[in-house]
C-alpha positions in Angstrom: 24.6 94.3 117.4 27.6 96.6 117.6 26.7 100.8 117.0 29.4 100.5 113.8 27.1 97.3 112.7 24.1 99.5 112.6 25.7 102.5 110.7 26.6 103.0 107.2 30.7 101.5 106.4 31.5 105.0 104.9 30.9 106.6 108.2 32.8 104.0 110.1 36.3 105.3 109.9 34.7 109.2 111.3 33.0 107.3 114.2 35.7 105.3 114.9 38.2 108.6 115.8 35.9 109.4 118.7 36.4 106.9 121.2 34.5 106.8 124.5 37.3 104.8 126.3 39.0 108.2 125.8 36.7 111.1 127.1 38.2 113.0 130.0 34.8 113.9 131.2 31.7 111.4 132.1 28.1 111.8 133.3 27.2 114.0 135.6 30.6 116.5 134.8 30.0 116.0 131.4 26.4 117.1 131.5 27.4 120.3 133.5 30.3 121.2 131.3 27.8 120.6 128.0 25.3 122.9 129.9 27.9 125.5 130.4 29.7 125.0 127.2 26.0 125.9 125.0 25.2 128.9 127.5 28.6 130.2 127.3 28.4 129.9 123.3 24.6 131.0 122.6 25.3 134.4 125.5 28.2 135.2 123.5 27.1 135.3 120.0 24.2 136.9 121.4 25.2 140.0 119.5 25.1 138.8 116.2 22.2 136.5 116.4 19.4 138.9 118.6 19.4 141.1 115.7 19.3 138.8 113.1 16.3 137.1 114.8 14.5 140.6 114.7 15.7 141.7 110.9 13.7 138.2 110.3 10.7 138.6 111.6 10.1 141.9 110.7 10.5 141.0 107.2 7.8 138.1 107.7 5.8 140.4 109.2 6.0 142.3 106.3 5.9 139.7 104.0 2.1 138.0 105.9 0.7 140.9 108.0 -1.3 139.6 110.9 0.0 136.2 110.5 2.2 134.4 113.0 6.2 134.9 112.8 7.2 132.1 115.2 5.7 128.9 114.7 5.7 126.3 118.1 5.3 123.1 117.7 5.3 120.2 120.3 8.0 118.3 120.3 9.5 114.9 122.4 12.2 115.7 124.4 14.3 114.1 127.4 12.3 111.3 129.2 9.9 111.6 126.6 8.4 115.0 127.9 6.8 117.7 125.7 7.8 121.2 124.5 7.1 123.8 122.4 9.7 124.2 120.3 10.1 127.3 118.1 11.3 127.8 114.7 10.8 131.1 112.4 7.2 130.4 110.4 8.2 129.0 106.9 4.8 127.9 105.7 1.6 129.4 105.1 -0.8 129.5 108.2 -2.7 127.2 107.3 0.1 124.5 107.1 -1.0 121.6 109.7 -4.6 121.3 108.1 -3.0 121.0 104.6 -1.3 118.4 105.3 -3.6 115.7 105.0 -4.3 117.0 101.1 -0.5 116.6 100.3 -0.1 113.4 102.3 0.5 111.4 99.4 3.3 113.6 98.3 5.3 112.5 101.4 8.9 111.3 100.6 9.5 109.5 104.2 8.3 107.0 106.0 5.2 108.1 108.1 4.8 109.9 111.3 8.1 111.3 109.6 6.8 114.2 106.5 9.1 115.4 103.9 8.1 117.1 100.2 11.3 118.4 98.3 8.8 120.8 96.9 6.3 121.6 99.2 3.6 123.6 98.0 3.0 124.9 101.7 6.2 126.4 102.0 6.5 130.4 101.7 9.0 132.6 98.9 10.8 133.3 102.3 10.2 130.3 103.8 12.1 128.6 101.3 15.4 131.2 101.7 14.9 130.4 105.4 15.4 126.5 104.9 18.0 126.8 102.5 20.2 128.7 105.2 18.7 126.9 108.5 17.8 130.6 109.4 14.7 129.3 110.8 16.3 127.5 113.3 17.6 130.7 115.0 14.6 130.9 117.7 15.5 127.7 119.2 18.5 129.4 120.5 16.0 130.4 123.5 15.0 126.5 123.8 18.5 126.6 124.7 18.8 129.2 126.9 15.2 127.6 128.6 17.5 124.3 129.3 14.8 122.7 126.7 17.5 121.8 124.4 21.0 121.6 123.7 23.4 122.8 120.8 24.2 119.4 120.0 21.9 116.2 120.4 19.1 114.2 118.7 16.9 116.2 116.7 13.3 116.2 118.5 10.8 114.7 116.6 6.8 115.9 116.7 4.9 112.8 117.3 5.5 111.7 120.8 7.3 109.1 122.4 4.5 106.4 122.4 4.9 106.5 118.0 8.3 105.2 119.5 9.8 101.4 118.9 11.3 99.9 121.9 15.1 100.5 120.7 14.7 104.1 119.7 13.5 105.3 123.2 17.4 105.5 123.8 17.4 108.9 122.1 15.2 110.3 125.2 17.8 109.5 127.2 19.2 112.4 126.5 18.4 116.1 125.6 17.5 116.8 122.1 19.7 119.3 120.1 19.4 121.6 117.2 22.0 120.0 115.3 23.2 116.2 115.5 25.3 113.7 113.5 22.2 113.5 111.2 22.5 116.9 110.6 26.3 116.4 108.8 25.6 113.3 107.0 22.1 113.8 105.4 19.9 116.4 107.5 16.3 115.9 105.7 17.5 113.0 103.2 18.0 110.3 106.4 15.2 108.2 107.4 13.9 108.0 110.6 15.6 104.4 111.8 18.7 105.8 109.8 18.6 109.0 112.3 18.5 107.1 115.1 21.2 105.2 114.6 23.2 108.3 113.8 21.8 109.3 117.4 22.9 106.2 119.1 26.5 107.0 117.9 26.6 110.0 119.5 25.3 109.3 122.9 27.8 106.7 123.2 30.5 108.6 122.4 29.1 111.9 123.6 31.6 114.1 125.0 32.7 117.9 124.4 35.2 117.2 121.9 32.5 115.3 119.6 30.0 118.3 120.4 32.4 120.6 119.1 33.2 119.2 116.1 29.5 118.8 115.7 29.1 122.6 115.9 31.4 123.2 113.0 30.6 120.2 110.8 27.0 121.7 110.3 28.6 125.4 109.6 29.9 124.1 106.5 26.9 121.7 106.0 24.6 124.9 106.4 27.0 126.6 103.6 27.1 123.6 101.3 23.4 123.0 101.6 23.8 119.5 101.8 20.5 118.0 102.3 18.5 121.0 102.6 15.1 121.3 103.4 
């Protein structure tokens, strides 16, 4: 079965415009110029996000005194290894063990977890979803080579939780934002996801990456499928 067999028709035509036939750079150049391309962009906005990361967590130190402002989570990433991811805490402490009481509340299909109104999630924490601003700490993932800009989203149950056919995502390095991210961000199941992630790593190249980059600017201002 054909990636455009396995996606939705509506996205067909968008998917279609990014031919891999026509990339100008493959493998091992591509990789490079992808690594270069998310240094160059994270050192230069450096300015702007560095002290928005710090007007954040002072404020949620404020907000929880003695509590945790970075939360690190394992996640899967290339071949399957583990990281810590890190993401501005949006929950209260106590989060992980609470989840077992709001299980039933879950939206998705399990390991996936999703409550539209989740009781564990902070006044701030809430503000911080709305506007992805919680993401901002993964920006040193990045800059660790952990992660990219653009790739699958790396999940927190590990790669044995994995079918056969979606093990192609760790193929690759995950990403803070993906194709996912434009068409449904938390809406998309996780088989729906991966086909969204199969699309892109057969068409990856810097052109798609790009567009990537400013598809979820205005999908972070619309709000379209936030958290």
């Amino acid at each position: 079965m054909s990636t455009l067999e396995m996606i939705p028709s509506y996205q067909e035509e968008w998917v279609k415009k990014f031919d891999p036939k026509k990339r100008i750079l493959k493998g091992k150049a591509y990789l490079l110029a992808k690594r270069l391309m998310d240094l160059f962009l994270v050192v230069m906005t450096l300015p702007l996000w560095l002290p928005l990361n710090g007007i954040i967590a002072l404020i949620i130190r404020i907000i929880s005194p003695g509590a945790p402002v970075v939360f690190r989570q394992l996640r899967t990433g290339k071949g399957g290894m583990r990281f810590y991811m890190y993401k501005f805490r949006t929950m209260v402490p106590n989060a992980e063990e609470l989840k077992s009481k709001y299980a039933h509340l879950n939206e998705l299909q399990w390991p996936d977890f999703k409550i539209t109104h989740d009781p564990r999630i902070t006044r701030i924490g809430r503000f911080l979803r709305k506007t992805s601003l919680d993401e901002l700490p993964q920006l040193f993932n990045v800059l660790k080579g952990e992660m990219s800009l653009v790739g699958p989203r790396p999940t927190s149950f590990g790669p044995e939780t994995y079918k056969l056919w979606h093990t192609s995502r760790l193929d690759v390095m995950p990403g803070i934002t993906g194709l996912w991210q434009i068409f449904g961000r938390a809406k998309l199941e996780f088989d729906d996801r991966l086909r969204l992630d199969i699309a892109y790593i057969e068409r990856a190249s810097l052109r798609l990456d790009l567009y990537i980059l400013l598809m979820t600017v205005f999908a972070v201002f619309q709000q379209r499928g936030a958290r």
